[in-house]
NUMI-695648 format. One record per residue: x, y, z of N, C-alpha, C in turn; residue in three letters. Coordinates in pm, whole numbers, plus 32768, in hexadecimal, padded with zeros to 4 digits. Atoms other than C-alpha are relative to their C-alpha. Layout:
% NUMI-695648
XYZXYZXYZALA;...
This chain:
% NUMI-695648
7FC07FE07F81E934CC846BE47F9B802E8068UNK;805E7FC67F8CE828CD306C8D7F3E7FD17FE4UNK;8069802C8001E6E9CC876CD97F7A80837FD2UNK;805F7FA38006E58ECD236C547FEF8078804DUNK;80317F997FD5E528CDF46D62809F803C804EUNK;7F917FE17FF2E6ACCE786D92800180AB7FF7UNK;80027F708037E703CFD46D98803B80417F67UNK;800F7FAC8081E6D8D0B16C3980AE802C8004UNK;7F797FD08004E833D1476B9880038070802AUNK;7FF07F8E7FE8E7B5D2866BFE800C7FEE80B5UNK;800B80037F86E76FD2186D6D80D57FCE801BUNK;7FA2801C8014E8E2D19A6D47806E806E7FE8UNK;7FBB7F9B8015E96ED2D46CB97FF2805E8086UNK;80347F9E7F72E8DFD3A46DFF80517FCB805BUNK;7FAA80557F8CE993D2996EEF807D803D7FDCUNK;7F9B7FBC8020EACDD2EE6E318027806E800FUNK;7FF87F7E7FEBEACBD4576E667FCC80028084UNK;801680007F61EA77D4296FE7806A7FFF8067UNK;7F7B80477FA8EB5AD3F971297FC67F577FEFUNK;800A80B3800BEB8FD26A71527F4C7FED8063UNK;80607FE47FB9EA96D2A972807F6180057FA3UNK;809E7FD98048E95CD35971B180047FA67F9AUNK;7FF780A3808DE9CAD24F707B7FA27F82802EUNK;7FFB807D7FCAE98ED130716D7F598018802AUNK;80737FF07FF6E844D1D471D77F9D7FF27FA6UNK;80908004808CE78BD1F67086800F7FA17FBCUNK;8005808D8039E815D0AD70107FAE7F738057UNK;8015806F7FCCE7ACCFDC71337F827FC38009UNK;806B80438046E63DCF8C70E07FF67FBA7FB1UNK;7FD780368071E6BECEEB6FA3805B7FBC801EUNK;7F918037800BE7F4CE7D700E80407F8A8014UNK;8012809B7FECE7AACCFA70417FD77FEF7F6BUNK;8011801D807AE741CD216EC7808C80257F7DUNK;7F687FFC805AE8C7CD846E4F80517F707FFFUNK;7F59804B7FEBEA05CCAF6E0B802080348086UNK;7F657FB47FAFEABECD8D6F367FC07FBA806DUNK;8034805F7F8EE9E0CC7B7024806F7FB37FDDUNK;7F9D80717FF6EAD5CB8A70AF7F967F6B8026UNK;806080737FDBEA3BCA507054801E7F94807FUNK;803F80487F75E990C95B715A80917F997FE6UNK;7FA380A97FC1EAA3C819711980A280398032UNK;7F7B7FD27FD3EBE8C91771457FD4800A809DUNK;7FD77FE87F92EB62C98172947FF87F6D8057UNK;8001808C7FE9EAD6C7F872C380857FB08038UNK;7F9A80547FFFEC18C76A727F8076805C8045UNK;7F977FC57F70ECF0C87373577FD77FC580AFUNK;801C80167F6AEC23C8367491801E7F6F801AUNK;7FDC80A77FE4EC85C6AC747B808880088056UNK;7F80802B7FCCEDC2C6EB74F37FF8800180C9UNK;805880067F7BECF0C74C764C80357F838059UNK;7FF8806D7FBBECD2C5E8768A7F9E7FEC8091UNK;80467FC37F61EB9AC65B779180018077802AUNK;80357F597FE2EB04C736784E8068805B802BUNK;7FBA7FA87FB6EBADC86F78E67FB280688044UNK;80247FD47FA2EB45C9487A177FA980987F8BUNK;80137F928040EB39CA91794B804980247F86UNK;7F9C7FE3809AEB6CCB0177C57FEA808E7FEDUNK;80327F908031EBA1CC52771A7FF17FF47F9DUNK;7FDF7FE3807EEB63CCB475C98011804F7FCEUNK;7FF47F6C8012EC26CDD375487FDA802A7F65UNK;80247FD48066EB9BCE98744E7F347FA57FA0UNK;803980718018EA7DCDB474487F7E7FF07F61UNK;803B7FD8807DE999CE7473467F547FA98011UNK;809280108003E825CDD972E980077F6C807DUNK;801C806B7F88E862CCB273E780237F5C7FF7UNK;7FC2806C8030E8D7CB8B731180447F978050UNK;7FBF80697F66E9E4CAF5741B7FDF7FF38068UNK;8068801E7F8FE91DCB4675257FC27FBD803BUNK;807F8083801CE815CA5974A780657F9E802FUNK;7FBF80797FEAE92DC95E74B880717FF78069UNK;7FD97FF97F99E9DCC9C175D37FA37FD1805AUNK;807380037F99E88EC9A776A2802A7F7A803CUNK;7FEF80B77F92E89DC81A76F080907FE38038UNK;7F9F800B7FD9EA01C8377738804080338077UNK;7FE47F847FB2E9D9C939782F7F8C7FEE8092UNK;806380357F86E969C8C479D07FBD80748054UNK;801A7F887FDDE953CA187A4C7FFF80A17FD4UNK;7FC77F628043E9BECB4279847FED80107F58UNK;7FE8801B804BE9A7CB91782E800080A77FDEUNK;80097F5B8017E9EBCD0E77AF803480077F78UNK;7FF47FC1805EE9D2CDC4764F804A80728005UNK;7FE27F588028EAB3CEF175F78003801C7F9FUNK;7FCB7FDD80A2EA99CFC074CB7FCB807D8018UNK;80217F677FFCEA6FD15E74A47FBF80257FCBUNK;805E7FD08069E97BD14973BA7F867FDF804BUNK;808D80367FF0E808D161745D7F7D7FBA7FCCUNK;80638032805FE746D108735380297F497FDCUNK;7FDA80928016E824CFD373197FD97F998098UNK;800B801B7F62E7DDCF9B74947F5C7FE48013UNK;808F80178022E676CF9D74547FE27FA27FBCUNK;801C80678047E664CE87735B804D7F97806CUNK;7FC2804A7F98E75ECDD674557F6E7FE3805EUNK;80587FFE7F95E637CE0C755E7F847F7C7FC4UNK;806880468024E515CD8B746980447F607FCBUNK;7FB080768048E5F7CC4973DE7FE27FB8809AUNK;7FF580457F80E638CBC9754C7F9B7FCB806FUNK;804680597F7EE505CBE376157FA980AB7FE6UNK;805C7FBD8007E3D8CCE775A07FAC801F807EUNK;806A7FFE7F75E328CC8E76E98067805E8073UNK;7FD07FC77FA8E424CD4077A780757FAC806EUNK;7FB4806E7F7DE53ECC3E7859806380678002UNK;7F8D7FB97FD0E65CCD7A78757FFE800C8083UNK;7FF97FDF7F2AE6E0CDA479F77F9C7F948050UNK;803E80567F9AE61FCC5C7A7980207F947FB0UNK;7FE8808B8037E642CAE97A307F687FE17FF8UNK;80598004801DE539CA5279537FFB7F6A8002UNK;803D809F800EE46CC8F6796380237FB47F77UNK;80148047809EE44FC8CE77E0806F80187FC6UNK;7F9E80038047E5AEC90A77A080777F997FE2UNK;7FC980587FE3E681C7ED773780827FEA8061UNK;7FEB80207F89E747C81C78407FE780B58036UNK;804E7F8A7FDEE700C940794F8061807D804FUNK;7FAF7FB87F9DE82ACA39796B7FA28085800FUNK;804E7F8C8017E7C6CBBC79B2805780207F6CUNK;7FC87F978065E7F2CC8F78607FE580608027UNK;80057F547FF1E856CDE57879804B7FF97F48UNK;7FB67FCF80BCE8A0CEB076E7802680888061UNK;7FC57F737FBFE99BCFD27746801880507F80UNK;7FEE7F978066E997D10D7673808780267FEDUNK;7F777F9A8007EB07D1847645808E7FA87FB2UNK;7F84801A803FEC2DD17A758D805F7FA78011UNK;7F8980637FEFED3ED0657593805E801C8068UNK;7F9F7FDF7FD0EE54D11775F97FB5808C8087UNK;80157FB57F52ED76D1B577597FC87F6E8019UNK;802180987FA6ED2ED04077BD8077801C807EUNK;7FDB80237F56ED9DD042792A7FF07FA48068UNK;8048804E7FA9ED37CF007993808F7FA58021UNK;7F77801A7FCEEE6DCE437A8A7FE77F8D801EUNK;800F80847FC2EE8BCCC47AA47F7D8008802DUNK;809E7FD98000ED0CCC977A557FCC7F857FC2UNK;804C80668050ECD2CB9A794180907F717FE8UNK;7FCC80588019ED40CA3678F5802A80027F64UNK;7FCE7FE880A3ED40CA6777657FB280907FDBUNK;802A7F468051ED24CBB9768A80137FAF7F67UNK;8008802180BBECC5CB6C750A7FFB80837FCFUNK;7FFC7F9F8049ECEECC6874077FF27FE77F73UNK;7FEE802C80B0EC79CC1872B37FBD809C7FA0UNK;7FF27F94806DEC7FCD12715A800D8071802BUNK;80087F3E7FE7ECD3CE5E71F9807E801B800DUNK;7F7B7FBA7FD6EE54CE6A7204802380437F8EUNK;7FEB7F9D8039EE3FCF2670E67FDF8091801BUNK;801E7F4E7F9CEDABD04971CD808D8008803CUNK;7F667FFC7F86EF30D0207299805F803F7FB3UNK;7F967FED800DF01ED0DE720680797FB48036UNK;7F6E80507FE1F18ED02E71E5802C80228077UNK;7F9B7FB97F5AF231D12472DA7F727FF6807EUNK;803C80007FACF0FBD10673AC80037F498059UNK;8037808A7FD3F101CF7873D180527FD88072UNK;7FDD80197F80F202CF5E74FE7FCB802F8080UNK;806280007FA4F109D02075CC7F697FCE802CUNK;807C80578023EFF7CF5D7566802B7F738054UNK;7FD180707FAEF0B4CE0E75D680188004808AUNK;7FF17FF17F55F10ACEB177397FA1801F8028UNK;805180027FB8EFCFCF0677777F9F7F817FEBUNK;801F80777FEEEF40CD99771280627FCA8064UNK;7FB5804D7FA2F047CD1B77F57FF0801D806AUNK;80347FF67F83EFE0CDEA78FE7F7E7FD2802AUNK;807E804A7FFBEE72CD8778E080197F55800EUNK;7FE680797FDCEECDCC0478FD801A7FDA8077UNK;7FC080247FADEEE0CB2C7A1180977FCA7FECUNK;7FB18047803CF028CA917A3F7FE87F7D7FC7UNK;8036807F8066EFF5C96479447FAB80167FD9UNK;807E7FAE8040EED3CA2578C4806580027F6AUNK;7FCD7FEE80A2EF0DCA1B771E7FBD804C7FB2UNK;803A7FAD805FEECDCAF6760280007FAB7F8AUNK;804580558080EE28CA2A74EA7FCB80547F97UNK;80457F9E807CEE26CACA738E80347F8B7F65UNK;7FDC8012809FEE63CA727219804180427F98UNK;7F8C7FB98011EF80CAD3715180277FBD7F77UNK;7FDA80668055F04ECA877004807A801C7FECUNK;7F317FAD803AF193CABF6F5C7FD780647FBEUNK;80197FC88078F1B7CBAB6E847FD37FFB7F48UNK;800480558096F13ECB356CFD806E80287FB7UNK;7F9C7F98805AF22BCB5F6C007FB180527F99UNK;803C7F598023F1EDCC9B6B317FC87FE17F74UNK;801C8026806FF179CBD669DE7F7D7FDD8026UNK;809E806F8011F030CB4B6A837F8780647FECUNK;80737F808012EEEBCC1C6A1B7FDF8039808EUNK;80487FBE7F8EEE73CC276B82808680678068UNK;7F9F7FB07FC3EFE3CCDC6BD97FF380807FA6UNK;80047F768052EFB6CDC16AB77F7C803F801DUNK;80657FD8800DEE8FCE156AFA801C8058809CUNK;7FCE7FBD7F8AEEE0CE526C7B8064805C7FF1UNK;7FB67F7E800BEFC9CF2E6C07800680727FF3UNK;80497F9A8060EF04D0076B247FC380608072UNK;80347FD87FA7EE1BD0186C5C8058804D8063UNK;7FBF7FAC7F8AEF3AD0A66D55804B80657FB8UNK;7FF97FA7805CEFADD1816C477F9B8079800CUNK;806B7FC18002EE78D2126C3C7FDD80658076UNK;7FF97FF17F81EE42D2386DAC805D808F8045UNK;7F957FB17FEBEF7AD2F36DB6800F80567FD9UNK;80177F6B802FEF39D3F36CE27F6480368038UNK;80B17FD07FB0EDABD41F6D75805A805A8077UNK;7FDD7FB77FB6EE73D4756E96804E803A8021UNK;7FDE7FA18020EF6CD5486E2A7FC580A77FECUNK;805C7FB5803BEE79D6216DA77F85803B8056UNK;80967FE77FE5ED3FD5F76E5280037FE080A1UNK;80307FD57F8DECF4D63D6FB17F6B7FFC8033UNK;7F70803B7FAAECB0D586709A7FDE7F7F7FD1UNK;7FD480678019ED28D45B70737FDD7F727FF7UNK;802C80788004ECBFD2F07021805A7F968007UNK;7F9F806C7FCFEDA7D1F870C17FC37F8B7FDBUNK;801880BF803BEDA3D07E6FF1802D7FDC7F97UNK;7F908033809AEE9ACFE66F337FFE7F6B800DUNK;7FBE80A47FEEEEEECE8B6EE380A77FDF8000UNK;7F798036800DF043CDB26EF1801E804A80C9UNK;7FDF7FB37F85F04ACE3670997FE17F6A8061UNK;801880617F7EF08ACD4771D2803B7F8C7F90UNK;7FE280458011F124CC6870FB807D7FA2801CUNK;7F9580347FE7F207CB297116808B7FDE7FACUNK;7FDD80447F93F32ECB257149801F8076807CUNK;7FB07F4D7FC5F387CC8E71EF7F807FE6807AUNK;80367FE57F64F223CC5C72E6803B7F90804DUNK;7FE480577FBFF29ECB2F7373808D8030802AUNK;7F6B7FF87FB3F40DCBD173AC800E80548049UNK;80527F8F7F94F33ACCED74447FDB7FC68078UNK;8022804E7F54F282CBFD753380607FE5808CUNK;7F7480167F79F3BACB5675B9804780848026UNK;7FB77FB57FDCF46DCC9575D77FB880368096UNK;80617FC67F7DF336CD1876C77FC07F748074UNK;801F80897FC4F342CBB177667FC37FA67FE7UNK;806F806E805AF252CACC76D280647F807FCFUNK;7FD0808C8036F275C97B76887FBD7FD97F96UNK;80697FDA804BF203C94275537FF27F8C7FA3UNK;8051804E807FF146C83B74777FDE7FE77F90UNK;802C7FFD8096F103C805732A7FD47F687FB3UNK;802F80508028F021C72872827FE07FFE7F7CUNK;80217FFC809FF027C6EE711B7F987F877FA8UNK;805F8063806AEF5FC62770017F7C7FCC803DUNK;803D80347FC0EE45C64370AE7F5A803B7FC9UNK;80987FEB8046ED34C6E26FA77FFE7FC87F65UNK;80228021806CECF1C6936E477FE880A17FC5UNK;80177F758052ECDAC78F6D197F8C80458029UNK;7F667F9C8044ECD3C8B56CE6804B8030808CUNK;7FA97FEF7F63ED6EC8C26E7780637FB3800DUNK;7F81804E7FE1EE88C7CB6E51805780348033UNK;7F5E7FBB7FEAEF84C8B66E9E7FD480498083UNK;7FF87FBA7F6AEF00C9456FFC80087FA18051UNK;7F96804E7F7FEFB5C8CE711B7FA0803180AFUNK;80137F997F6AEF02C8D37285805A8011804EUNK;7F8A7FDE7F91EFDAC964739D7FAD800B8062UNK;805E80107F56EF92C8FC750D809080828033UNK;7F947FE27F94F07ECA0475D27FF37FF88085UNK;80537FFD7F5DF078C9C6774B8080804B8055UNK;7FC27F9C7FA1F0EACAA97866803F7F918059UNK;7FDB80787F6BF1D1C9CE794E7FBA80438047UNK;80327FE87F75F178C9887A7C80748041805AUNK;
């Protein structure tokens, strides 16, 4: 699961006993060498639904810089990182452009929007009819359930109208398959850490799933998309979702 130079079980145990925040900090040097990277062909094969460029993208939660990378050519003027973790924001920085392309448009970039990486939390994004698409890949297990209808209104406010939120999603598994039992064990777990232990490490699995986000979307307006059979094992079963803001 975790490549050679990956983080140790002890560097692992320390994250665990952290806020999500300081977790995200002492993992993110390493953290292109875990599983909890959302591999390159999920975010590949979400951005197809694009179909071309767009003016300006966000990426929430964006972490070491992954979609970024592949947001970049898709993106004519704008392209912005959020995630609350600095350190994860720092590998974001060195992934994208070492020489320095943040806050200016660069020559050697395959195409030349400005990047800005914003430090702060999800739920203080304040940005109003701004971007054409917002991606969000592996972090809706940071969203609490009861938190995810303010999460969707403030992606909806960030969108232009017809501006879409492009993510990746599944059903639920049924409860016999190892990788459900196992996800189980894990939010089990979770749940008693933070019962107990102070403060808190927000990340569960089985969250944002279909069919309840999609009856979320439409409820908060969205029109909404779904594209199936569109990876090969062991991803067969994730579904991309285009949602777009009418116009």
């Amino acid at each position: 699961m975790f490549e050679k130079d990956g983080p140790t079980l002890l560097e692992l145990f320390q994250q665990a006993l952290s806020s999500t925040r300081e977790g995200y900090d002492l993992l993110a040097p390493k953290f292109d060498k875990t599983p909890f990277r959302t591999p390159d062909i999920i975010i590949e094969r979400a951005l197809e639904v694009l179909d071309g460029p767009v003016n300006a993208g966000l990426d929430v939660c964006c972490g070491t810089g992954t979609a970024l990378e592949k947001l970049r050519p898709l993106c004519k003027e704008r392209l912005v990182g959020l995630d609350f973790s600095p350190k994860m924001l720092e590998e974001a920085k060195r992934r994208l452009d070492p020489k320095g392309a943040f806050g200016q448009s660069t020559s050697d970039a395959p195409s030349k929007p400005v990047i800005e990486l914003v430090e702060k939390d999800v739920f203080s994004m304040d940005f109003d009819k701004e971007f054409d698409v917002i991606t969000c890949f592996g972090a809706f297990g940071h969203i609490l359930a009861e938190a995810e209808p303010r999460f969707v209104d403030l992606i909806r406010q960030a969108l232009v109208p017809g501006g879409r939120f492009v993510f990746v999603t599944a059903e639920r598994p049924p409860v016999y398959r190892p990788q459900a039992l196992v996800a189980r064990g894990f939010n089990a777990v979770m749940r008693a850490r933070n019962a107990f232990w102070s403060p808190p490490f927000i990340m569960y699995y089985f969250t944002f799933l279909l069919p309840d986000v999609e009856r979320l979307l439409r409820w908060k307006g969205f029109e909404v998309e779904k594209r199936e059979g569109l990876f090969e094992k062991p991803f067969e079963r994730a579904v991309v979702v285009s949602a777009r803001r009418p116009g």
